[in-house]
N, C-alpha and C positions, 0 to 999 in steps of 0.2 A: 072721753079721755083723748089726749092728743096724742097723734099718730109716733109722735117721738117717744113718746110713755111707751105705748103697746108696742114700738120696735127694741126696747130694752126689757121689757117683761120678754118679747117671744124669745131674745138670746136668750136670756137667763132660761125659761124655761127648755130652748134647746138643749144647751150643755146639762141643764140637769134629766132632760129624759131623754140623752141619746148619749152623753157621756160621761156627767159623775153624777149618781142621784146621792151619791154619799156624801157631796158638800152639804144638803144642809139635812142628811139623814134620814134619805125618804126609800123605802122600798119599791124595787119594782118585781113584776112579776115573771115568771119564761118568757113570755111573750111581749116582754114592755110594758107592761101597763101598770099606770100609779091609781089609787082610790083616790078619788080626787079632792075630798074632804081632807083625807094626809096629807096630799101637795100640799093644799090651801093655807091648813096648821103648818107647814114645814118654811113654807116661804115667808108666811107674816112672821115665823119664829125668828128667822133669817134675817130682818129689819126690812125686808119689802113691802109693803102693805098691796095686796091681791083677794079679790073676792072674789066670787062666782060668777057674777053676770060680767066684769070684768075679763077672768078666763074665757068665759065664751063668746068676750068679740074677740079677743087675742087668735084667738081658734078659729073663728068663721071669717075674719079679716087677712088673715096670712096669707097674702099671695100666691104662698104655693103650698099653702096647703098642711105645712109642715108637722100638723098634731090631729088626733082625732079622739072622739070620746067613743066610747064602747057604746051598743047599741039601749043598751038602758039610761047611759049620761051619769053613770056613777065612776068612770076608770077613762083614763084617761093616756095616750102613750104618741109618741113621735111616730110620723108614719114610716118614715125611714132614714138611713144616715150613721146608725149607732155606732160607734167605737166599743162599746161593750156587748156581747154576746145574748142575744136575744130571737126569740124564734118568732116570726112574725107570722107565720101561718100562712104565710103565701102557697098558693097553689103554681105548678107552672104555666108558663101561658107562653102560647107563639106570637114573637116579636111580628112587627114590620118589616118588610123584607132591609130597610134601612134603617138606623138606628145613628144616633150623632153622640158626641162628647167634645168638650168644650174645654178648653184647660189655657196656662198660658206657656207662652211660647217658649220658655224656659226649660219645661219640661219636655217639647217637643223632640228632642236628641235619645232620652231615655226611653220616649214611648214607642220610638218607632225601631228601637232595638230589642225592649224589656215586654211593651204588647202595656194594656191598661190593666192595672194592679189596683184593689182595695186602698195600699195603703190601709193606715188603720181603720177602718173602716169593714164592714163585712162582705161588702159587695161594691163594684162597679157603678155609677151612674149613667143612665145614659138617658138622651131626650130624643121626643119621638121627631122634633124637627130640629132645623140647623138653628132660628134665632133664637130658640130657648136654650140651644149650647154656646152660643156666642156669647148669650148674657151671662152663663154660668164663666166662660171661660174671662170675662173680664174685669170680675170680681177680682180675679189672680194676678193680673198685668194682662200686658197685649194677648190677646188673643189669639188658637188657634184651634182649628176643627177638624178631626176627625171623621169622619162616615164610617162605619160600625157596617160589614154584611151581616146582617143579624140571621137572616135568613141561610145561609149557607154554615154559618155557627152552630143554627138549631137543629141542620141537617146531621151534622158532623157530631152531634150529639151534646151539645151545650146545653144545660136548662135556662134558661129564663123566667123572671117574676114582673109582676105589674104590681109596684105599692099604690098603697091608697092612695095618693096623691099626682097618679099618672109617670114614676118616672119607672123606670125600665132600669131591672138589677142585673148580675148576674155576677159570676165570681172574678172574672176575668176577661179580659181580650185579648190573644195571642198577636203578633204581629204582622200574620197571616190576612187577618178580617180585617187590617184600616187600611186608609187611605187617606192621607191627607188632603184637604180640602185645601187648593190654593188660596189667598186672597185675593182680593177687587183688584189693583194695585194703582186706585185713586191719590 
């Protein structure tokens, strides 16, 4: 399939398993996860045509990872990101003593008064190095980075999660733990 097909199946399938499964009627469970036989009926029902082996290059080609199927390959759910309330079953886990965020420069006035907020979302993102936040942050416009003391956070009693896909949650950032990362000034 070409790679522009399976980048409009992985939106479609992100918003539906991380933010409406009720567009085209599909159930999820506490923890996220779709039967994925349901999906497969809900989406063809939808006017997309999506099969099985289709879904699992979608799945194992995503860059980052973005979905995962249950260990038997019958359920299937976003590894993290949800707008709608979902319990992922994360254990806590101790960060790196650093931790980054990535956002655009727009936002940079609010974060470094308000500290990094969800937003709709359930948790925080953060990436365990600076280029994997630059690329997140410029997605948004220009770019700007953060450094996260993740380690003094944990100290202070913050919890931390690691999702399936390597990025590092947590509920918030006070304005305490960043520091903005200046730029090159190339």
């Amino acid at each position: 399939m070409e790679p522009s097909s399976l980048v409009r199946i992985s939106k479609f399938l992100s918003l539906i398993l991380r933010h409406n499964p009720s567009k085209i009627g599909l159930n999820l469970d506490e923890h996220g996860w779709a039967d994925v036989e349901e999906l497969l009926h809900k989406i063809n029902g939808h006017g997309m045509h999506l099969d099985r082996p289709t879904l699992e290059q979608v799945v194992e080609q995503n860059d980052k990872k973005r979905f995962a199927f249950s260990p038997d390959g019958q359920k299937i759910r976003a590894s993290q990101g949800h707008s709608i309330q979902v319990d992922l079953q994360l254990e806590p886990a101790s960060p790196p003593d650093v931790l980054y965020h990535g956002t655009a420069q727009r936002f940079q006035s609010s974060i470094l008064e308000k500290g990094l907020l969800p937003g709709k979302r359930q948790h925080v993102h953060l990436s365990k190095d600076e280029s994997t936040a630059r690329s997140v942050g410029q997605r948004h416009g220009k770019p700007v980075i953060f450094q996260v003391d993740a380690r003094q956070m944990e100290v202070d009693g913050y919890p931390f999660f690691l999702s399936a896909n390597g990025v590092w949650l947590t509920a918030a950032v006070p304005p305490g733990y960043l520091m903005l990362i200046e730029e090159d000034p190339k």
